[in-house]
C-alpha positions as CSV (number, residue, x, y, z in Angstrom):
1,X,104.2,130.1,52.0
2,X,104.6,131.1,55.5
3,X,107.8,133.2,56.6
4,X,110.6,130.9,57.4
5,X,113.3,130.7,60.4
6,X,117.2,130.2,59.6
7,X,117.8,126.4,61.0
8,X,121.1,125.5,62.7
9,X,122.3,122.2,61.4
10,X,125.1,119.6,61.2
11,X,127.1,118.9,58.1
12,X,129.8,116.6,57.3
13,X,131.5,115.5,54.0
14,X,131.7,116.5,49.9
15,X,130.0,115.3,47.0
16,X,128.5,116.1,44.1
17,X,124.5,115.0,45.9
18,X,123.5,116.2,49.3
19,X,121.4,114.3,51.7
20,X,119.2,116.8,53.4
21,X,117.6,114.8,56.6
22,X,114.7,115.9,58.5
23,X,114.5,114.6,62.2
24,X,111.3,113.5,64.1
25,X,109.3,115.0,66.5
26,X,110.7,115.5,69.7
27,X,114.8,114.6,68.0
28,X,116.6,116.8,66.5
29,X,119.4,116.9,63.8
30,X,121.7,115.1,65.6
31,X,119.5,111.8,65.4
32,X,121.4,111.4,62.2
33,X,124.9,111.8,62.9
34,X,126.1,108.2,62.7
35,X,124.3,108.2,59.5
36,X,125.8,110.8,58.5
37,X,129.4,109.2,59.6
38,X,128.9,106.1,57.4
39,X,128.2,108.4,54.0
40,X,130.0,111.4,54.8
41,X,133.2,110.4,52.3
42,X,130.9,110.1,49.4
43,X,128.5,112.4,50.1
44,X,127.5,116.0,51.3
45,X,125.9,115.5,54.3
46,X,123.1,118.0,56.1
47,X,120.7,117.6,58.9
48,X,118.8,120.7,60.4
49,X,117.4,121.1,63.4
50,X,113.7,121.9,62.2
51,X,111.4,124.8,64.1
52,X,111.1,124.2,68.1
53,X,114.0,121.5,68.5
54,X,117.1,121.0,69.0
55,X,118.8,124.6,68.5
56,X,116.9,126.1,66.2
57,X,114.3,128.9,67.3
58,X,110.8,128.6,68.6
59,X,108.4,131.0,67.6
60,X,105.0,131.1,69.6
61,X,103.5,129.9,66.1
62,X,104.1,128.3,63.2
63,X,104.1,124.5,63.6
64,X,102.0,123.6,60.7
65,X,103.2,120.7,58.5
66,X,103.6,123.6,55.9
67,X,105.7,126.2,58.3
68,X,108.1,123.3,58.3
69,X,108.5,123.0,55.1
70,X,108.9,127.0,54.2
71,X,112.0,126.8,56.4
72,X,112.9,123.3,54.5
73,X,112.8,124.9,51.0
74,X,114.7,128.4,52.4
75,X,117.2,125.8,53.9
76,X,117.9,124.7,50.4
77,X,117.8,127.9,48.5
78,X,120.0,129.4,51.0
79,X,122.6,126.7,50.8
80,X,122.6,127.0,47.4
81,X,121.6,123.2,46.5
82,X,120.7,122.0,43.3
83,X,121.7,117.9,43.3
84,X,120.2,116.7,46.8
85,X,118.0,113.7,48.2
86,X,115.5,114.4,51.0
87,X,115.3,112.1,54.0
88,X,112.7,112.4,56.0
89,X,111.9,110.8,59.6
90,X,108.8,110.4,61.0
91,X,107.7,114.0,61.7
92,X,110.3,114.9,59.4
93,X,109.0,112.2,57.0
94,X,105.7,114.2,56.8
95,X,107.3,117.7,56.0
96,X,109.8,116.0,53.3
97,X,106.5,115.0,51.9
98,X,105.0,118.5,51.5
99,X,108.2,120.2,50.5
100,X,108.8,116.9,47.1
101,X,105.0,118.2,46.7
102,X,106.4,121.8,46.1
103,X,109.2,120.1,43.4
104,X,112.0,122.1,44.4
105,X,114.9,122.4,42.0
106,X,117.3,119.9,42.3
107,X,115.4,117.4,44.4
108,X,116.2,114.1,43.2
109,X,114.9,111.3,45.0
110,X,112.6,111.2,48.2
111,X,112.6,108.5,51.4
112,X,110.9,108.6,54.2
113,X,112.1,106.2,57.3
114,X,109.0,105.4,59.5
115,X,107.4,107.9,58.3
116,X,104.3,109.8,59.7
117,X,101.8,109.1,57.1
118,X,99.9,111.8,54.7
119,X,96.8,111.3,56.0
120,X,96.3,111.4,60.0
121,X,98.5,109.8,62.1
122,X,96.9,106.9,63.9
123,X,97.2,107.3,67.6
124,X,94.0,107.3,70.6
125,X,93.4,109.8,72.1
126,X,94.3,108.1,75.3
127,X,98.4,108.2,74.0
128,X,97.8,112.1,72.8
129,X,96.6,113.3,75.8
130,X,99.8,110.8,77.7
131,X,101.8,112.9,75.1
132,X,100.3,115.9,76.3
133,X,101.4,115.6,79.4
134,X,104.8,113.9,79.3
135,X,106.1,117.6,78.2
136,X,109.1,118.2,80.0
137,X,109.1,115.4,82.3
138,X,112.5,113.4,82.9
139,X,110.6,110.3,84.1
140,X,108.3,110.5,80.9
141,X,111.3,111.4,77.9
142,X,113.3,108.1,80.1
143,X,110.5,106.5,79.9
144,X,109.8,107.3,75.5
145,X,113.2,106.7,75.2
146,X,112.8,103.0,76.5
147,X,109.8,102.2,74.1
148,X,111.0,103.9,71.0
149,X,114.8,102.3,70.9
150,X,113.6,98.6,70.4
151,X,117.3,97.6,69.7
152,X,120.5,98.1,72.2
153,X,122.1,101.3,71.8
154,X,125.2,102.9,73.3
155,X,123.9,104.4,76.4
156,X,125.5,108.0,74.9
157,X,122.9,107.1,72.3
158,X,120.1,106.5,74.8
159,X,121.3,110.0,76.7
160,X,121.0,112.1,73.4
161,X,117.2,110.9,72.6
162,X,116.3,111.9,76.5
163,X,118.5,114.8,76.3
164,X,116.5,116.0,72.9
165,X,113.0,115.1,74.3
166,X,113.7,117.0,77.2
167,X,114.8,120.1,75.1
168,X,111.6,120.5,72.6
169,X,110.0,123.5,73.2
170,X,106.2,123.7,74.4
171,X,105.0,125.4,71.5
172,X,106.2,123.0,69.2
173,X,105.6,119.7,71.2
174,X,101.9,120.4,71.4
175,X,101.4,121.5,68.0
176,X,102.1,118.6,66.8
177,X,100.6,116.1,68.8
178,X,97.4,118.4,68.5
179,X,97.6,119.6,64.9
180,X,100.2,118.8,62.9
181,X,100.0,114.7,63.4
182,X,96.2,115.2,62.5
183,X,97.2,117.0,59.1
184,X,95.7,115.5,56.1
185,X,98.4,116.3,52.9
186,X,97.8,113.4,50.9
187,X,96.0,115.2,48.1
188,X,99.6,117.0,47.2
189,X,101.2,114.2,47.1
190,X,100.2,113.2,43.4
191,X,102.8,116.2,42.5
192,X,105.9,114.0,43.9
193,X,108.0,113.1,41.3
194,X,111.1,111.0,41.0
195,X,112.0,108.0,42.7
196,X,110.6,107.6,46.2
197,X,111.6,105.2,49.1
198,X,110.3,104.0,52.6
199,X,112.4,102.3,55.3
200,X,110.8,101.1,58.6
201,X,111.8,98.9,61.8
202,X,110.2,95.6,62.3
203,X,109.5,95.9,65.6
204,X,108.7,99.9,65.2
205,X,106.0,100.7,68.1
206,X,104.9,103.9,66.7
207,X,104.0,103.0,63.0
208,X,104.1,99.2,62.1
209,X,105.2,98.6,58.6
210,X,101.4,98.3,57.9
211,X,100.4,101.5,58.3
212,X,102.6,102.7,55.5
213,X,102.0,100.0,53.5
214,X,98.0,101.7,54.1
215,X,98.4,105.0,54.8
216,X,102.0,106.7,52.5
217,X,102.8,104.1,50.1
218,X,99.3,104.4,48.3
219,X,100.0,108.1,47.9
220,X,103.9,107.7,46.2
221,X,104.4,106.8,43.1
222,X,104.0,103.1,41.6
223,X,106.9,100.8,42.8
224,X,107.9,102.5,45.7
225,X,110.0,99.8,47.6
226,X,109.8,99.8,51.3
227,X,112.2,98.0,53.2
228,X,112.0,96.8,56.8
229,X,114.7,96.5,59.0
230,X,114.3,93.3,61.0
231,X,114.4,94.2,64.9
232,X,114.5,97.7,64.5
233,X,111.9,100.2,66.5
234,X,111.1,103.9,66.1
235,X,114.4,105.2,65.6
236,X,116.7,103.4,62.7
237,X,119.2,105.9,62.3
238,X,120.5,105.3,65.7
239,X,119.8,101.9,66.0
240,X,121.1,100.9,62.4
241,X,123.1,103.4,61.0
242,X,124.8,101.1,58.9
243,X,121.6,99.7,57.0
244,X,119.9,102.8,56.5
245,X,123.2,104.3,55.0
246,X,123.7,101.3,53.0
247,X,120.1,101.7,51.6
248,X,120.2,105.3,51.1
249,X,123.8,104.2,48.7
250,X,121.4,101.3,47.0
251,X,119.0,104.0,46.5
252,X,121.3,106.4,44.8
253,X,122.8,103.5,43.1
254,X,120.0,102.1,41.8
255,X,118.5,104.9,40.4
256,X,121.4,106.9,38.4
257,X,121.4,109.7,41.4
């Protein structure tokens, strides 16, 4: 595996499992704070910032889907966990992936919410290249902000997504939309094990529910439930922090975690 970076990340409550969420491209740990608010007196409670975002560094190289999950896995063995769930956001969705594939010890259930999909991510080439370009651009991250939060948010809410688009480093914006979106993982991901789940908005703009009903839930293992949020865009754990909390307890709940 490549060398991994130490990640900054947020942490709240105690409990015998950890949730260990991954944020999505352009966010950064913080996307999951008011998740973490609604869990956090039942549960450990971590969220990174993952290479090139938020706070955490930003090498010249090193954006692969599997760079991102060598820090993931040093994450864990350097917090010492050994009872966790992974929860995994878009971009974040697609490293959680790779690092189940590597069946870490401890790792005891897998969900991805609106996930970025195994195989390559659907997008024209017309909306990479508008990526491209938006890099660093108030108007533009204002702009993503807008489309991506389908549901009203406190404008504190709507500040931090701008804030965080606006604070992604080059390196790691471009990789992405260049290389690591294209990745093809799908082949590793018949070494997942344990109980899997996939949440998604409604009204998501990025991934409808059908592309993971096409492209990730073919690849996880037989019954994974995916539940859709009803009104929800890009971004459920700020604009329903109370479902996805509520499903991630179901989800422990329902399978003995």
């Amino acid at each position: 595996m490549p060398q991994p970076i130490d990640l900054p990340a947020l942490e709240a409550g105690t409990g015998p499992l950890t949730f260990v969420f991954l944020h999505y491209w352009a966010g950064s740990g913080r996307e999951w704070r008011l998740v973490m608010d609604e869990l956090s007196a039942d549960f450990h409670c971590l969220a990174p910032d993952l290479r090139g975002f938020g706070q955490a560094p930003a090498p010249a190289l090193g954006y692969a889907v599997e760079d991102y999950a060598a820090d993931v896995l040093a994450f864990i063995a350097q917090r010492g966990l050994t009872n966790f769930v992974l929860v995994g956001h878009s971009m974040g969705a697609k490293t959680a992936m790779f690092v189940a594939s590597e069946q870490p010890a401890g790792l005891r259930g897998l969900v991805l919410v609106g996930p970025s999909p195994p195989t390559i991510e659907p997008m024209t080439d017309a909306d990479r290249a508008a990526s491209l370009k938006a890099f660093g651009r108030p108007a533009a991250a204002a702009a993503t902000a807008a489309k991506i939060l389908v549901k009203p948010v406190p404008d504190e809410v709507r500040a931090s997504v701008i804030e965080d688009n606006l604070r992604a480093s080059h390196p790691a914006w471009d990789a992405w939309m260049r290389y690591g979106s294209r990745e093809n993982i799908a082949a590793r991901l018949c070494l997942v094990q344990g109980p899997c789940l996939i949440i998604t908005g409604s009204a998501d703009p990025i991934m409808s529910p059908s592309v993971h009903g096409l492209e990730t839930l073919p690849y996880l293992p037989d019954n994974t439930p995916l539940e859709i949020l009803g009104g929800v865009g890009h971004l459920p754990p700020l604009e329903a922090p109370q479902e996805v909390a509520q499903l991630l307890r179901e989800f422990v709940g329902k399978n003995g975690l």
